[in-house]
C-alpha positions as CSV (number, residue, x, y, z in Angstrom):
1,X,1.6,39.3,-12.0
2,X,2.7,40.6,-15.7
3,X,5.9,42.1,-16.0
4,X,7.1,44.3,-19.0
5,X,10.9,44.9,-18.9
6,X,12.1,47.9,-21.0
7,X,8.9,49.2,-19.4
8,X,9.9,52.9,-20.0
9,X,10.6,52.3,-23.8
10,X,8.1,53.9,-26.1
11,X,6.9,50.0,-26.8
12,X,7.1,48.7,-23.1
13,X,5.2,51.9,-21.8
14,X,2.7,51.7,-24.6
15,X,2.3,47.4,-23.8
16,X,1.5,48.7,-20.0
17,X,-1.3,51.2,-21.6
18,X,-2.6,48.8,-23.1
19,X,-3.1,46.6,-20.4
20,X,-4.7,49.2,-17.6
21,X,-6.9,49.9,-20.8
22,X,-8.1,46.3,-20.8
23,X,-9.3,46.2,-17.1
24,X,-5.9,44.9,-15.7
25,X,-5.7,45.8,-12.4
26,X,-2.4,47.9,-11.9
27,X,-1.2,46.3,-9.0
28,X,-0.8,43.3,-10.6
29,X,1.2,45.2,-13.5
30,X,5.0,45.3,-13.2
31,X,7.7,47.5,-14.9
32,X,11.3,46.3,-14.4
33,X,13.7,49.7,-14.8
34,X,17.3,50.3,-14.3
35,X,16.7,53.2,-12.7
36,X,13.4,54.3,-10.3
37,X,14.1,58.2,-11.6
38,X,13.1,57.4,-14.7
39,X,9.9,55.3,-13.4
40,X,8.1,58.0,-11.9
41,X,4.9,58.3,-13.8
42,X,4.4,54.5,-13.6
43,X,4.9,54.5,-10.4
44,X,2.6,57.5,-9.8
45,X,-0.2,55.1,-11.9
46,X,0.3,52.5,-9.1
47,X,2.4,50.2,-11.7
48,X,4.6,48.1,-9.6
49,X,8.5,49.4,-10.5
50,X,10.6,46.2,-10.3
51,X,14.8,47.4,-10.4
52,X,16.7,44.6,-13.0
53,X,19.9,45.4,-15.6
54,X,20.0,42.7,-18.5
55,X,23.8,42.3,-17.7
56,X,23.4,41.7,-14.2
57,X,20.9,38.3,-13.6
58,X,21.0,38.7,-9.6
59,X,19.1,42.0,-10.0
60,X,16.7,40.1,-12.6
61,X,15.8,36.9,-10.8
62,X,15.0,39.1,-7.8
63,X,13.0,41.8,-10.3
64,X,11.2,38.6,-11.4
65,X,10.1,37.0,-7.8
66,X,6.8,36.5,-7.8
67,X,5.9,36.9,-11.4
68,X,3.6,34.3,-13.4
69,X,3.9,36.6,-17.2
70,X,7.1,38.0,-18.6
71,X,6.8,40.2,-21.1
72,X,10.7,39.9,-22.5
73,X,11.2,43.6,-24.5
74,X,14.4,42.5,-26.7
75,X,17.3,44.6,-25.5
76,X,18.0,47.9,-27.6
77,X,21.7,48.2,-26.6
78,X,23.8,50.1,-29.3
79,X,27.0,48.0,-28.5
80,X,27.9,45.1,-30.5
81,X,24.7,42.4,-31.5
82,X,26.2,40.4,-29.0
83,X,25.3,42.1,-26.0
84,X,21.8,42.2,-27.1
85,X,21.8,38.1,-27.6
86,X,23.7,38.0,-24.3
87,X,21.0,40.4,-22.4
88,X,18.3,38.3,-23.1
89,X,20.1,34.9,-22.2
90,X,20.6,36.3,-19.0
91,X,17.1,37.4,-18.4
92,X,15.5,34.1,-19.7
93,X,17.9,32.5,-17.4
94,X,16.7,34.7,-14.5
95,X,13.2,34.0,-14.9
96,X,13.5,30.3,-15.3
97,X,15.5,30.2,-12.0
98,X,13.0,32.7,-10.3
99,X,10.4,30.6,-11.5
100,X,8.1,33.0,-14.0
101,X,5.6,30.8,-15.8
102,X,5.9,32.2,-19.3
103,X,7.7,34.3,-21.2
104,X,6.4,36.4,-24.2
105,X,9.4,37.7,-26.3
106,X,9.2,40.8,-28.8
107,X,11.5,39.4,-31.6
108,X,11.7,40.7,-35.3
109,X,10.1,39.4,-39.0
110,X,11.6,37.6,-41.1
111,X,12.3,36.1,-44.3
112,X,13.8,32.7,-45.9
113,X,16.8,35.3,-47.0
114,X,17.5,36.8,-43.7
115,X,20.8,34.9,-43.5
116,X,22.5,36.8,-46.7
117,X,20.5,40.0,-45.7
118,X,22.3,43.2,-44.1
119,X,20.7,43.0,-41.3
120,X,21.6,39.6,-41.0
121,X,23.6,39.8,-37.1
122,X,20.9,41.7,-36.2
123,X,18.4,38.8,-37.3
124,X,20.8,36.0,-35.5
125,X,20.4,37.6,-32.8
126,X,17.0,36.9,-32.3
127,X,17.0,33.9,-33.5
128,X,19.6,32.6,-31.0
129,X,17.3,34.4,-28.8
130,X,14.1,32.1,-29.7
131,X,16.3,28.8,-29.5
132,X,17.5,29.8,-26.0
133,X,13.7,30.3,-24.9
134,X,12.6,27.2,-26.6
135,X,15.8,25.1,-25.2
136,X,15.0,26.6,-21.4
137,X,12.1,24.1,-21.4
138,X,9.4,27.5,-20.3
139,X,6.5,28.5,-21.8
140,X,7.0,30.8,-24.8
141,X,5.5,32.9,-26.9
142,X,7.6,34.8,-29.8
143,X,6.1,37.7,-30.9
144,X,7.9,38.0,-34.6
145,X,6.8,42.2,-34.7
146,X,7.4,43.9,-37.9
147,X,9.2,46.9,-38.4
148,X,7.7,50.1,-37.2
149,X,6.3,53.0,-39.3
150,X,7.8,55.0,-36.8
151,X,11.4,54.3,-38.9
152,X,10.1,55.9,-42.2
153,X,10.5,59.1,-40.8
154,X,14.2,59.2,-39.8
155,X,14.9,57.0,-43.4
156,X,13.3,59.6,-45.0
157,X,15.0,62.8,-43.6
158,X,13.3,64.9,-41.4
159,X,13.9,68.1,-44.5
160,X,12.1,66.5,-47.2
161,X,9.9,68.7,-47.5
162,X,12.0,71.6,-47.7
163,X,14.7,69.0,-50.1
164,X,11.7,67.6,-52.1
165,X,13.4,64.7,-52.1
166,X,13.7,61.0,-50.4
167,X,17.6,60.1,-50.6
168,X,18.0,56.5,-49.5
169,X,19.5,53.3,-50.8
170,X,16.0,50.8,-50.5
171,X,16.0,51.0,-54.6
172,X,12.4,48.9,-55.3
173,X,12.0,47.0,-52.1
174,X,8.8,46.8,-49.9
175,X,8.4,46.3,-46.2
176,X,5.7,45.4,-44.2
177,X,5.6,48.8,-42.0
178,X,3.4,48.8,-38.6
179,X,2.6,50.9,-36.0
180,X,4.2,50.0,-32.9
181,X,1.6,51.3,-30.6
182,X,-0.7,48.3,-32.6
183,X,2.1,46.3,-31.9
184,X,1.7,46.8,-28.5
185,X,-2.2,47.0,-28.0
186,X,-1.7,43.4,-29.5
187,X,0.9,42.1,-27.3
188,X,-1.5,42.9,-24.2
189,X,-4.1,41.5,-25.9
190,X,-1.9,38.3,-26.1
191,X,-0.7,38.8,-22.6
192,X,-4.0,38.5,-21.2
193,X,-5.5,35.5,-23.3
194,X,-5.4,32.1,-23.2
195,X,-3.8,29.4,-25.7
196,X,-0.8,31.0,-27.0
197,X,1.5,28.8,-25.3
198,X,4.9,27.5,-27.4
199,X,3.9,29.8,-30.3
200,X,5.3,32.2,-32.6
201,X,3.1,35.2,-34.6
202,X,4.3,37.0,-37.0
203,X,2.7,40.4,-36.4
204,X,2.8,42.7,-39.8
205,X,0.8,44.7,-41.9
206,X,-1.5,43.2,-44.5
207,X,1.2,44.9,-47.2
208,X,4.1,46.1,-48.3
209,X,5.0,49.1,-49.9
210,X,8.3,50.7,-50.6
211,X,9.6,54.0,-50.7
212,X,8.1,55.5,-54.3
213,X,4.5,54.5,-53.1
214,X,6.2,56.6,-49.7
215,X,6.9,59.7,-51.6
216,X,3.5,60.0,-53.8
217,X,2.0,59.9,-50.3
218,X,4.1,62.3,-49.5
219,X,3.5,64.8,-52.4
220,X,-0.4,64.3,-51.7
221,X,-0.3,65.7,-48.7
222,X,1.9,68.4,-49.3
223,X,1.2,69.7,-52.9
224,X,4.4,69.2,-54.0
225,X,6.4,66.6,-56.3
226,X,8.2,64.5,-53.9
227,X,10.9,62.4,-55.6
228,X,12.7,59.2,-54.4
229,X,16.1,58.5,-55.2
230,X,18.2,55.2,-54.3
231,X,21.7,55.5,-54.8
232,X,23.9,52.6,-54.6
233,X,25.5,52.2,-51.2
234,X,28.9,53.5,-51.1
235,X,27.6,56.6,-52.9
236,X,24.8,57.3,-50.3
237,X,27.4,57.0,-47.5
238,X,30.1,59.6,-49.4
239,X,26.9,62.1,-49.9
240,X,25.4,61.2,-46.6
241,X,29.2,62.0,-44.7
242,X,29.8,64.9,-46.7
243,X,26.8,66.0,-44.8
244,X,28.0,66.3,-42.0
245,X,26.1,62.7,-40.5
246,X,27.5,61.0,-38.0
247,X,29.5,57.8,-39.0
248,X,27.5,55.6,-36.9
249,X,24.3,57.0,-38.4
250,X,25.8,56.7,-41.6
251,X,25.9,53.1,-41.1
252,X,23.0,52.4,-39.2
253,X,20.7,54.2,-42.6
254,X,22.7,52.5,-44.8
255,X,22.2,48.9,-43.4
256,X,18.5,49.2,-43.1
257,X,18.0,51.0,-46.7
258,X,19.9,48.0,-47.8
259,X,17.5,45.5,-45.9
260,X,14.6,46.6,-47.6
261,X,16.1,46.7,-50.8
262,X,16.9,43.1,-50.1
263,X,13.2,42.8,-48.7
264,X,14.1,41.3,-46.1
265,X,11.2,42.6,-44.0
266,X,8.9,41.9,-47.0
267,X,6.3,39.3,-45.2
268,X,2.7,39.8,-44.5
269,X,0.8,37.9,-42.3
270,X,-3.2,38.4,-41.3
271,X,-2.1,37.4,-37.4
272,X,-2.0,41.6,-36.5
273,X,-5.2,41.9,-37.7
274,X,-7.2,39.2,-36.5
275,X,-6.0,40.0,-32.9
276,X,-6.5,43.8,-33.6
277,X,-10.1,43.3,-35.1
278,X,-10.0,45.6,-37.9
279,X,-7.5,46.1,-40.6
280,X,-3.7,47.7,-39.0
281,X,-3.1,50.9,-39.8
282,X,-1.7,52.0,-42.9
283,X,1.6,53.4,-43.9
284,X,-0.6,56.1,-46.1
285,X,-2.8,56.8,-42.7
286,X,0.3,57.4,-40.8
287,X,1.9,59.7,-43.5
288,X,-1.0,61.4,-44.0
289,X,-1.0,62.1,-39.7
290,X,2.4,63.0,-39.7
291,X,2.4,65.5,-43.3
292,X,-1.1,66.6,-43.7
293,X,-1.2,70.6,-42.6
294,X,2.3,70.7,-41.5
295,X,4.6,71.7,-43.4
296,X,7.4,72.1,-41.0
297,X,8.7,68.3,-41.7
């Protein structure tokens, strides 16, 4: 049996996809969820809903009984980094002891500056992550995914086309952007194969771009000049406050515009693509999906 954990996450659910769309039968499919209620429509595709918390490794060595493949979704708790590294300690401790074959872990890219970077707890935490799974002795595989396309959007603002304007502190850094669901047709792809035991892919685009390429993508599909300014931190966080933003958000935009002005998530890697087949998709293909006719965003 495969199990996804995080299975009703927009990446675990879209992992699962994947794998009914590659002939996996869906009874040997699990999902482990914290909560049944929110399993429904897995359960109404015959998916198998295992019941398992990340602080509690009881419930996860029972979740996993039974299970050869553990697809290990790294934790997306908004506490301190700490729980996260802890979460994941405790399930690669519960599937050793319920005796899971291997485990495939969803960590992040990233580069020989990571430790001085602003995401650098963040990128600890994973890394502690891929020493404890390496240390437990198991099979591994560490899939090093890069960060979604999906993020533009919210870094961006969701009124820039009304604004005209991308406010956000990445000054010239590039990122390698993907598309999660890609990141997850690959992971079942790799779930399903053979040979990928003890190894680590990095899984990124085949660029990078940063956010002035993003806004004359922009202004293509809209008509209209789309400009891209990168304040200095403090100064986005004052304008972004007096905005009425949420402190947490404040800080959560500011860390990551930061990051990829530090390019810290500036790594490409032809690994997504050969398991994909064809080239990923691109950050102007997904702008052009999300802008192109609608100007509501």
């Amino acid at each position: 049996m495969i199990l996804i954990t995080g299975a009703t996450g927009q990446y675990g659910s879209q992992v699962i996809k994947h794998l009914i769309q590659k002939g996996v039968n869906v009874a040997d499919i699990g999902a482990m969820v914290r909560s049944e209620e929110k399993a429904q429509k897995l359960k109404t595709e015959g998916v198998r809903i295992h019941l398992g918390n990340y602080e509690d490794v009881d419930s996860m060595r029972q979740a996993f009984a039974g299970v050869d493949k553990l697809m290990l979704v790294s934790s997306n708790d908004r506490g301190p980094v700490t729980n996260r590294t802890k979460h994941h300690m405790n399930a690669i401790t519960a599937a050793k002891e319920a005796g899971v074959k291997h485990i495939f872990y969803t960590s992040f890219v990233r580069t020989p500056n990571h430790a001085q970077s602003a995401i650098a707890d963040f990128q600890n935490s994973h890394i502690e992550t891929e020493d404890f799974l390496k240390e437990s002795g198991m099979q591994y595989t560490i899939l090093q995914n890069g960060i979604y396309q999906e993020m533009i959007l919210p870094f961006i603002g969701e009124k820039v086309a009304e604004t005209g304007r991308i406010l956000f502190p990445a000054h010239d850094g590039e990122a390698s952007w993907v598309l999660r669901e890609e990141l997850a047709e690959v992971a079942a792809q790799i779930l399903i194969s053979e040979g990928h035991e003890n190894k680590t892919y990095t899984l990124t685009n085949t660029d990078s771009i940063g956010f002035e390429q993003i806004a004359g993508y922009i202004s293509a599909c809209l008509g209209k000049d789309i400009s891209f300014q990168s304040p200095p931190a403090d100064e986005f966080q004052s304008m972004m406050k007096q905005g009425g933003v949420p402190e947490m958000y404040v800080g959560m935009m500011t860390m990551w515009g930061t990051a990829v002005a530090q390019n810290t998530m500036n790594k490409t890697d032809p690994a997504l693509a050969d398991f994909l087949g064809r080239k990923p998709t691109s950050v102007k293909q997904f702008i052009d999906q999300i802008f192109k006719g609608d100007n509501r965003l």
